[in-house]
C-alpha positions as CSV (number, residue, x, y, z in Angstrom):
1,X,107.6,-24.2,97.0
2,X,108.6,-21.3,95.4
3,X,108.4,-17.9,97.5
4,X,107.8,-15.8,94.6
5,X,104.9,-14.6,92.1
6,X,105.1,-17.1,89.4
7,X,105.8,-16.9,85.4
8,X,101.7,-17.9,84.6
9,X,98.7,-16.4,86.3
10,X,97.7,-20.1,86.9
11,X,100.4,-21.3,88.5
12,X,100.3,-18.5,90.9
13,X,96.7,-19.4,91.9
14,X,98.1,-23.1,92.3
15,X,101.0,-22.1,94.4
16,X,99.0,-19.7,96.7
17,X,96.7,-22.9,97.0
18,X,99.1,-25.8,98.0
19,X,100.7,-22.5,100.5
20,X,97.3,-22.4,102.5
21,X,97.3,-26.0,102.2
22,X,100.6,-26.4,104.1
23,X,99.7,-23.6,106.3
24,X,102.4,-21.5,104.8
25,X,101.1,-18.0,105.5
26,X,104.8,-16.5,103.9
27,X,104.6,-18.6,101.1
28,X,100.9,-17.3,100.6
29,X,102.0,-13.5,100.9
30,X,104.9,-13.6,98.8
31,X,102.8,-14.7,95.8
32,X,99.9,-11.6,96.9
33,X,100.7,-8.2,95.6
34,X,101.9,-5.4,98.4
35,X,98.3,-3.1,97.6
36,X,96.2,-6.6,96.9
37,X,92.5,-7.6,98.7
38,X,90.9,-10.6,100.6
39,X,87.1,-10.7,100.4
40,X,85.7,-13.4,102.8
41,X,82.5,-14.1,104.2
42,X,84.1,-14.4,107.3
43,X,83.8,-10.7,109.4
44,X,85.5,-8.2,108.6
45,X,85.4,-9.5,105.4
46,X,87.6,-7.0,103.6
47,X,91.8,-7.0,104.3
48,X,93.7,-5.2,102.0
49,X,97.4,-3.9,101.4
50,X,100.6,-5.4,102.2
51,X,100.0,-7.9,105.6
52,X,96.2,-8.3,103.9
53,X,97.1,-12.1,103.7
54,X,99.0,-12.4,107.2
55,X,96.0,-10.5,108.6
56,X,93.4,-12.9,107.5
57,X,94.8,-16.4,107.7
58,X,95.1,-15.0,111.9
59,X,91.4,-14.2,111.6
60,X,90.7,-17.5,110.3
61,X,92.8,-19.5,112.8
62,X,91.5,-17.4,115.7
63,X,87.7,-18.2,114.9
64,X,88.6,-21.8,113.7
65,X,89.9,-22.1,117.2
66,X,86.8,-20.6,118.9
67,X,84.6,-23.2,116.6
68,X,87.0,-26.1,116.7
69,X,87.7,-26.3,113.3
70,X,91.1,-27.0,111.8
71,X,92.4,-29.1,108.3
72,X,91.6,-26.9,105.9
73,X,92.2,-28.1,102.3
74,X,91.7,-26.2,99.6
75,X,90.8,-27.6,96.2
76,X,89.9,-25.7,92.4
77,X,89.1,-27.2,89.3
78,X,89.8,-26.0,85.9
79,X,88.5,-22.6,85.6
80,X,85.5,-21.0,84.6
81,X,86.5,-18.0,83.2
82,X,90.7,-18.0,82.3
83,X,90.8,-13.6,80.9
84,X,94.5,-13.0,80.5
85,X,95.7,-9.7,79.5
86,X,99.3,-9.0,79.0
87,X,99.4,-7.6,82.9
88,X,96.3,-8.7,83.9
89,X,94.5,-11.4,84.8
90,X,90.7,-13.0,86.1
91,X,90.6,-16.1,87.1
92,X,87.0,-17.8,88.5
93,X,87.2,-21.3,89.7
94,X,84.6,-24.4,90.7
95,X,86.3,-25.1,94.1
96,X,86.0,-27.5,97.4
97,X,87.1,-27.0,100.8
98,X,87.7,-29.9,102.9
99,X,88.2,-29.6,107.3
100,X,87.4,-30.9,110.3
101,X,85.4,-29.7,112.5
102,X,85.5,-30.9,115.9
103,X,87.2,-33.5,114.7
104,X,84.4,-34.2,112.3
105,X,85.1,-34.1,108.8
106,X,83.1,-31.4,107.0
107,X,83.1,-30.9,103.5
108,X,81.9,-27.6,101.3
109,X,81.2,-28.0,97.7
110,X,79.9,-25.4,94.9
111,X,81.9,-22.8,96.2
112,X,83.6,-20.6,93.7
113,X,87.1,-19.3,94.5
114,X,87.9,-15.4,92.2
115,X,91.3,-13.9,91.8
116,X,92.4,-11.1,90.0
117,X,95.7,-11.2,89.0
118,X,98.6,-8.3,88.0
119,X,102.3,-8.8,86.3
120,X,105.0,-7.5,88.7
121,X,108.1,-7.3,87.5
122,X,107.6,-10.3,85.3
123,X,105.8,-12.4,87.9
124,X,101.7,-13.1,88.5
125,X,101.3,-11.7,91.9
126,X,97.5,-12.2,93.5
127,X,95.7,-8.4,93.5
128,X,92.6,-9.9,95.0
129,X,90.4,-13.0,95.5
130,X,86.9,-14.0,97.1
131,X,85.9,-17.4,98.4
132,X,81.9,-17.8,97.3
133,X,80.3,-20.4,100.0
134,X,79.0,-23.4,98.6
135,X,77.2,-26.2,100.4
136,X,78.5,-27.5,103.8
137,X,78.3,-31.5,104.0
138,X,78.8,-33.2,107.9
């Protein structure tokens, strides 16, 4: 796994993927900009600036503890919308996430997973993203 912002918007998005998958929250901050934004349907819903990603991956662990929910695999297809400037970039994605919950596994499709992307230094860092909620399957 690299620890860097990647050479393609895409690949970035991929990388900060797989990095939640592992549980990786460095990985995951090293591919986010210093001044980028989570938006999450999960209270407080905004975190932004440079521990924004370190800051809401221990929001998430401390209420998936409280529900008993753990496992979390993110997955995107190809995107929706692909707007690359030449230090920009919007990305919108179909995406899945699959847990456990109580040791039940839980599935939530039609979500849609948004990032907005900006060239630092000749790398795709993550400026912001938003998880959309899709349908929760038991």
């Amino acid at each position: 796994m690299t620890t860097a912002g990647a050479a393609d918007p895409l690949a970035a998005v991929h990388q900060y993927i797989q990095a939640f998958n592992d549980g990786d929250v460095t990985a995951m901050s090293a591919i986010f900009d210093d001044e980028g934004a989570v938006l999450d349907g999960m209270a407080p819903h905004v975190w932004s600036g440079p521990s924004a990603v370190e800051h809401w991956y221990r929001d998430v662990m401390t209420k998936s503890a409280h529900l008993g929910a753990s496992d979390y695999v993110v997955a995107v297809d190809e995107p929706l919308h692909h707007d690359v400037s030449e230090d920009t970039a919007y990305l919108v994605f179909p995406a899945s996430l699959d847990s456990r919950l109580n040791g039940a596994p839980v599935v939530q499709t039609g979500a849609i997973f948004t990032v907005a992307l900006r060239r630092r230094a000749g790398d795709w860092r993550i400026a912001a993203w938003t998880w959309t909620k899709g349908t929760v399957q038991q």
